[in-house]
TIZA-158825 format. One record per residue (C-alpha): residue number from 1; residue in three letters; chain; x, y, z. Coordinates in Angstrom, 2 decimals. Example, Ala and Ser with C-alpha at 12.3 -4.5 7.8 and 13.67 -1.06 7.14 Angstrom:
<sevos>
SEVO, num, residu, chaine, x, y, z
SEVO, 1, ALA, A, 12.30, -4.50, 7.80
SEVO, 2, SER, A, 13.67, -1.06, 7.14
</sevos>
This chain:
<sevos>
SEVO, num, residu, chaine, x, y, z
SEVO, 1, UNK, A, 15.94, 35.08, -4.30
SEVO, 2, UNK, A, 14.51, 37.11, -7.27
SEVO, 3, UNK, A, 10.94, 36.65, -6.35
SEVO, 4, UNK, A, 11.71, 37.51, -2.72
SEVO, 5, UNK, A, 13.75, 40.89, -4.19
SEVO, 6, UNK, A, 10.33, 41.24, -6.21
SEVO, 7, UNK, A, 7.90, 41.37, -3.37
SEVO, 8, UNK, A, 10.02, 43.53, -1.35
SEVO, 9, UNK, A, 10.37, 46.01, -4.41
SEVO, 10, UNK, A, 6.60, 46.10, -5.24
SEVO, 11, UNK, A, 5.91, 46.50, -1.37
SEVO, 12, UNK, A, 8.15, 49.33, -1.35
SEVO, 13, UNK, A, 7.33, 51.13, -4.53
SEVO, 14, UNK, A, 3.46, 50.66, -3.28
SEVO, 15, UNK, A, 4.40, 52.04, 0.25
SEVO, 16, UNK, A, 6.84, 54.98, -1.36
SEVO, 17, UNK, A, 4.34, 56.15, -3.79
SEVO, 18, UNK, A, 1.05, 55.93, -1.37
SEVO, 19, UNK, A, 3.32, 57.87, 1.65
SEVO, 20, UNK, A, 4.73, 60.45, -0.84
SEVO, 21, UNK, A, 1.21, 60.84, -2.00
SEVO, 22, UNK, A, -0.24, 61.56, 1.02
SEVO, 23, UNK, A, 2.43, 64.14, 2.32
SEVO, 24, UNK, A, 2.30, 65.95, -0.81
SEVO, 25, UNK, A, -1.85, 65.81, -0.19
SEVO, 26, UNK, A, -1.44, 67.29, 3.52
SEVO, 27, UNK, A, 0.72, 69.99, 2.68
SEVO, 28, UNK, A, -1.67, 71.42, -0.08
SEVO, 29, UNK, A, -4.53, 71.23, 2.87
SEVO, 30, UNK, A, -1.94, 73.01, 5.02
SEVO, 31, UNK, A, -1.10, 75.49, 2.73
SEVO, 32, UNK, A, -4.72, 76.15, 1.09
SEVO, 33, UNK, A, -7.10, 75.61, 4.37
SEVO, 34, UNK, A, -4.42, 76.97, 6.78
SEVO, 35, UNK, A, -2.06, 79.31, 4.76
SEVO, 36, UNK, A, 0.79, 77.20, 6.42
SEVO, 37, UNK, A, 2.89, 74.52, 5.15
SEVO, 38, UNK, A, 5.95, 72.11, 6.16
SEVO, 39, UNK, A, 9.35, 72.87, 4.72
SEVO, 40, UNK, A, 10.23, 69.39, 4.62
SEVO, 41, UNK, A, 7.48, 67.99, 2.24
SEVO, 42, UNK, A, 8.80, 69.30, -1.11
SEVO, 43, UNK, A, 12.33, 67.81, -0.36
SEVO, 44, UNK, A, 11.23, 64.18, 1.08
SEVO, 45, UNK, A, 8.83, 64.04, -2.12
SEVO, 46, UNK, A, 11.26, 64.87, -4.57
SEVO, 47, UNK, A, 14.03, 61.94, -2.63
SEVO, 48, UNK, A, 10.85, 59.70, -2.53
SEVO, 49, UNK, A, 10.31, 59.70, -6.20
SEVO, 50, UNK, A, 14.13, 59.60, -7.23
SEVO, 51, UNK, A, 13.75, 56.14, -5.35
SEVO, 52, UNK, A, 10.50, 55.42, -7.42
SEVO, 53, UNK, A, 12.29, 55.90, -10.34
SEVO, 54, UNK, A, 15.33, 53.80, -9.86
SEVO, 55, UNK, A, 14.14, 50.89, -7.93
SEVO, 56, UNK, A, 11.24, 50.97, -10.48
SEVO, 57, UNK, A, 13.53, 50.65, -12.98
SEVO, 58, UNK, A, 14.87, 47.40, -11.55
SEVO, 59, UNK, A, 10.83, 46.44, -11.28
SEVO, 60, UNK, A, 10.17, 46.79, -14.60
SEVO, 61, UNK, A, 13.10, 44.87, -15.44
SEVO, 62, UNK, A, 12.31, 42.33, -13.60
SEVO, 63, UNK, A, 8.57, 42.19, -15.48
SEVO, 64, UNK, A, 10.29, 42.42, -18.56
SEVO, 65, UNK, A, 8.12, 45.95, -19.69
SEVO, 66, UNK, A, 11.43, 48.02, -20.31
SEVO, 67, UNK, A, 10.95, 49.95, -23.54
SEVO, 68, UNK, A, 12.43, 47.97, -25.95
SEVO, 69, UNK, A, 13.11, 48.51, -30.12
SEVO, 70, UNK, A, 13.46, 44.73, -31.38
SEVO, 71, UNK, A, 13.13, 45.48, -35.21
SEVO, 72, UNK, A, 16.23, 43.86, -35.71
SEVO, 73, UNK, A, 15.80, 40.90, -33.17
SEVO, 74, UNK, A, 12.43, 40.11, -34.02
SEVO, 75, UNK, A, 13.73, 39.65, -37.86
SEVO, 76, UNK, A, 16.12, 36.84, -37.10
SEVO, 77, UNK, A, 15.64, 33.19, -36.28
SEVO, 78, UNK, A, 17.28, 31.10, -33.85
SEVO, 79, UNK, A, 20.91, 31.20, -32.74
SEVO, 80, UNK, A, 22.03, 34.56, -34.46
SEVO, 81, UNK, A, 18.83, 36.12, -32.39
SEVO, 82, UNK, A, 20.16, 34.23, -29.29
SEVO, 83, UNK, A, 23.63, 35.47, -30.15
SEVO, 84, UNK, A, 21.99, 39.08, -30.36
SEVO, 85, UNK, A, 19.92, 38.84, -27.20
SEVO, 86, UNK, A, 22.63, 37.38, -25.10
SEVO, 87, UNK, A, 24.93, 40.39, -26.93
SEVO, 88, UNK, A, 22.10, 43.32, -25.87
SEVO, 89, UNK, A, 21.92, 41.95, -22.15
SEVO, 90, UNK, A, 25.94, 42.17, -21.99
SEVO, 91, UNK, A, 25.94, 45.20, -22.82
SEVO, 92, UNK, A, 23.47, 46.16, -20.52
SEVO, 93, UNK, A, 24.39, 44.40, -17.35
SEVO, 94, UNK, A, 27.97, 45.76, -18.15
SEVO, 95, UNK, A, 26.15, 49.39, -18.24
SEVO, 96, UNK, A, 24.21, 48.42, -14.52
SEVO, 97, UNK, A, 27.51, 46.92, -12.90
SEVO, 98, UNK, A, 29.34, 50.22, -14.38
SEVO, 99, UNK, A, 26.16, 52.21, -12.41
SEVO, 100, UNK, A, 26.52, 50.46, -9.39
SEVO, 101, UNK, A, 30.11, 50.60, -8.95
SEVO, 102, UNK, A, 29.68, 54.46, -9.74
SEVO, 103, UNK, A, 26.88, 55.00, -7.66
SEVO, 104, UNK, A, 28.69, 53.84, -4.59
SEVO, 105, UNK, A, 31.68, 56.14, -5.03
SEVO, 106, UNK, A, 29.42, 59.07, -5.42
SEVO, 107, UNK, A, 27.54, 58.00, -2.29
SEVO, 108, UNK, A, 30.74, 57.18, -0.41
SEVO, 109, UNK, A, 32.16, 61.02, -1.90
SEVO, 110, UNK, A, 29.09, 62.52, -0.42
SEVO, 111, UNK, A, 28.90, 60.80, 2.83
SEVO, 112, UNK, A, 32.44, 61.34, 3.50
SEVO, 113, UNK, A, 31.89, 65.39, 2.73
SEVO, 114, UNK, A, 29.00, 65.05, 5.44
SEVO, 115, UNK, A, 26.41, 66.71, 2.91
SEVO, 116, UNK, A, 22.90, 66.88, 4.05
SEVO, 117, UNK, A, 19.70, 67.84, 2.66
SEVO, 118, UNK, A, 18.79, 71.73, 2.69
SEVO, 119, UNK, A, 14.83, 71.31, 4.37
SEVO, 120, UNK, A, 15.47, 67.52, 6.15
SEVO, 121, UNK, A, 19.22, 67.57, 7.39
SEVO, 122, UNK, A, 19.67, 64.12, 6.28
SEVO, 123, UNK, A, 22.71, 62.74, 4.64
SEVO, 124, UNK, A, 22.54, 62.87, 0.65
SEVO, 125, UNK, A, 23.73, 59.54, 0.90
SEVO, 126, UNK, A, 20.54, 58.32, 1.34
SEVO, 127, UNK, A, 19.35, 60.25, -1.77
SEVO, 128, UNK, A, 21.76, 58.66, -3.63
SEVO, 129, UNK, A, 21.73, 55.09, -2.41
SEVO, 130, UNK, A, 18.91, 53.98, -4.91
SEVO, 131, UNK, A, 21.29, 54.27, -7.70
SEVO, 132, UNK, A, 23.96, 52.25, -6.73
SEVO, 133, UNK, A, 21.48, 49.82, -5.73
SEVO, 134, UNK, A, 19.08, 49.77, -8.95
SEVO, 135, UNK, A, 22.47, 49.08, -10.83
SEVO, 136, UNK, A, 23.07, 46.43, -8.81
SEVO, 137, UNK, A, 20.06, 44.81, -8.91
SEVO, 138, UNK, A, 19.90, 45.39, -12.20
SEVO, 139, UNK, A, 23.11, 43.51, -12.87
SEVO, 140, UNK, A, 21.86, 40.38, -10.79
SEVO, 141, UNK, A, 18.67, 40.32, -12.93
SEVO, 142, UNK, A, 20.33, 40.34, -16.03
SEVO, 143, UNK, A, 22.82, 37.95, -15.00
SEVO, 144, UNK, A, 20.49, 35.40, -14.47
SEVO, 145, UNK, A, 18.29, 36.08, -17.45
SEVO, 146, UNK, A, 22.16, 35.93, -19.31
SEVO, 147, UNK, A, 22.74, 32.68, -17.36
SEVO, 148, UNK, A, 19.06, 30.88, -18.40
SEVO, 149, UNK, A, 19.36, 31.43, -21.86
SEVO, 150, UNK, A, 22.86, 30.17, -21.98
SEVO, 151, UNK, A, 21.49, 26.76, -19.91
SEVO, 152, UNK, A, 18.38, 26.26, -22.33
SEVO, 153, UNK, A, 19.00, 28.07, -24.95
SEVO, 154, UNK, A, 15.40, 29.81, -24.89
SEVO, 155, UNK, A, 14.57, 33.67, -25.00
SEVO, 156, UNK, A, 12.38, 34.43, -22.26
SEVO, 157, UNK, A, 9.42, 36.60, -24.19
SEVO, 158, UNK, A, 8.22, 39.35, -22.94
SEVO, 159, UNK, A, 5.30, 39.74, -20.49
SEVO, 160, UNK, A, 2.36, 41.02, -22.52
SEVO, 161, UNK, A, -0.46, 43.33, -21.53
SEVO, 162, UNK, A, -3.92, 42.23, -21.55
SEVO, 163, UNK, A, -4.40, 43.94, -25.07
SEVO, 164, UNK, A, -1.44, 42.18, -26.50
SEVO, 165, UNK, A, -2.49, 38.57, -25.35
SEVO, 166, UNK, A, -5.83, 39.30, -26.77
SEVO, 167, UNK, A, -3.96, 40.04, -30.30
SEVO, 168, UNK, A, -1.86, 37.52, -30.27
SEVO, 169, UNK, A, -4.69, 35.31, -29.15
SEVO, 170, UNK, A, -6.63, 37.15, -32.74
SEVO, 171, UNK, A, -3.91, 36.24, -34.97
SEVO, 172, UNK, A, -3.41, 32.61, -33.95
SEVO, 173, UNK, A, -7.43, 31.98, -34.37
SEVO, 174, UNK, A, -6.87, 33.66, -38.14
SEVO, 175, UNK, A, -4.02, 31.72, -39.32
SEVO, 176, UNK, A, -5.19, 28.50, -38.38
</sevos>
């Protein structure tokens, strides 16, 4: 289920950022070349990138590059970092669950007060459905991260960039 939520997310952040891309680039020929431009452009970009954001969010998570501070965890050993790890993603799937369930009563609010988009006319709902939904997500991923560690007892690391592997790689060559 997670990879499947994966592809679809990548496919749609690739889509959402090449189409928002592109309308942006048309209206600054139309306005330039033609001293015209659409009304609409400005508005769908700006929606188009909110969803970037969030769903991104959710895609990051998911590839485990989320900013992170680990001073603390990287200092302890074994079950107390567990303990700490499993404590941090508690927290933070409580946080997503309390986003989702937040998210859908403000789109519900502004669905039911029929409030649409100045340039577009479309329902702010669909503005606002990326939150609700990148909490939710969110939640699920965290869940089962929560749920392996609890069944092996093992930290999934971080994915590392290229530069990081090849340090890593460095050190382990030095100390041996």
């Amino acid at each position: 289920m997670l990879k499947f939520l994966n592809n679809v997310e990548e496919k749609f952040l690739i889509l959402n950022l090449f189409i928002s891309t592109l309308i942006v680039f048309m209206n600054v020929v139309l306005r330039y070349v033609f001293s015209a431009s659409l009304s609409w452009v400005d508005e769908a970009a700006r929606y188009m990138f909110i969803w970037l954001i969030w769903i991104g969010a959710d895609y990051t998570l998911a590839n485990r590059k989320h900013l992170r501070i680990d001073i603390l965890s990287s200092k302890l050993q074994g079950k107390s970092r567990i303990c700490l790890e499993l404590f941090v993603m508690a927290v933070w799937c409580g946080f997503c669950v309390f986003l989702g369930w937040q998210g859908v009563k403000l789109v519900r609010v502004v669905v039911e007060q029929q409030q649409l988009s100045t340039a577009m006319q479309i329902s702010m709902g669909w503005a606002y459905l990326c939150i609700p939904l990148s909490g939710i997500f969110m939640a699920i991923r965290l869940a089962f991260d929560i749920l392996h560690i609890l069944g092996t007892g093992e930290i999934e690391k971080p994915v590392l960039s290229e530069e990081e592997e090849m340090i890593e790689e460095a050190k382990k060559g030095v100390s041996m």
